[in-house]
C-alpha positions in Angstrom: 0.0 0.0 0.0 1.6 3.3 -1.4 0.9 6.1 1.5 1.2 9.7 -0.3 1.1 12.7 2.1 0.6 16.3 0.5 -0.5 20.0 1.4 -2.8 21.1 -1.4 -2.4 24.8 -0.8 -5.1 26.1 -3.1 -7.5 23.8 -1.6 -5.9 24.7 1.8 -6.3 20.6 3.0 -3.4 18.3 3.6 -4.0 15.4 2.0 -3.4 11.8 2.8 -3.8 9.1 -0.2 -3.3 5.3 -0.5 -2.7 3.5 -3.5 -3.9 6.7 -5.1 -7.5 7.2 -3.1 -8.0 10.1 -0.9 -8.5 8.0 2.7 -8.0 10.4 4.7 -7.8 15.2 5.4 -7.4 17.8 7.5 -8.7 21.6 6.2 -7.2 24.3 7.7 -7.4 28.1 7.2 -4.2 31.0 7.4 -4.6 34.4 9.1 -1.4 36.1 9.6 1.0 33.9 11.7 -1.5 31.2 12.7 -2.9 28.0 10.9 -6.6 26.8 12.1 -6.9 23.2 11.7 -11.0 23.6 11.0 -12.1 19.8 9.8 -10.3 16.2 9.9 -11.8 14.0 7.5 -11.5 10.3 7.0 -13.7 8.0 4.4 -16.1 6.0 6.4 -14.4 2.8 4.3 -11.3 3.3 5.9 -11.8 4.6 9.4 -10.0 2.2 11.7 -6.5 2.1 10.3 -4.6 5.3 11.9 -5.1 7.3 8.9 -6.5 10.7 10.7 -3.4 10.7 13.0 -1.1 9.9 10.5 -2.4 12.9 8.2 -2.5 15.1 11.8 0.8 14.3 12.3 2.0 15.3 8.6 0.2 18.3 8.9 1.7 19.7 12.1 5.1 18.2 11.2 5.1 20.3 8.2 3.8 23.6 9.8 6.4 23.3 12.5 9.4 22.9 9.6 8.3 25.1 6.8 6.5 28.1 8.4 6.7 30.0 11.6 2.8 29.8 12.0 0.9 28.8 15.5 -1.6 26.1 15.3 -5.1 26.5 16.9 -6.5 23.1 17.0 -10.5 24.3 15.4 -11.4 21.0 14.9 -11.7 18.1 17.8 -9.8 15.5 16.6 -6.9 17.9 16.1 -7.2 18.4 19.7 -7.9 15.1 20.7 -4.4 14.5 18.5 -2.3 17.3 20.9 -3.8 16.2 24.2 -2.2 13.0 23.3 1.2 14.0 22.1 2.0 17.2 24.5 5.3 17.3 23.7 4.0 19.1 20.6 2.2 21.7 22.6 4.8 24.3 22.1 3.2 24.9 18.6 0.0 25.6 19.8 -1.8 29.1 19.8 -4.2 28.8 22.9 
């Protein structure tokens, strides 16, 4: 199973794909020096397999090396996700 991860800037959603079909997003939307993580999707097919933390995880990992922006965690899961992994609390805008 080929796992592709990918920020889709114009569609402002990180993207998580397997063997080419969209399993699993997160939306999010920029104001100034802070990302909103607003919706984590997964397809109802494939819930069960670590595919919303694994696209969580992308996402963050990739604000927290190519940007200097905050996260606020919008959506639940998101902050669900950081309650479980505090040590990545210090990107958080509360």
């Amino acid at each position: 199973m080929a796992r592709e991860f990918s920020n889709d800037e114009d569609a402002h959603r990180y993207v998580l794909r397997v063997d080419g079909a969209l399993v699993s997003a997160v939306d999010y939307v920029v104001n100034d020096n802070h990302i909103s993580f607003t919706h984590t999707f997964t397809d109802p097919k494939q819930r069960g397999h670590g595919y919303a933390g694994e696209i969580v995880s992308y996402a963050v990992d990739d604000v927290e090396q190519n940007s200097g922006n905050r996260i606020v965690p919008m959506c639940w899961y998101v902050g669900k996700w950081f309650d479980e992994h505090p040590e990545r609390a210090g990107l958080l805008e509360r």
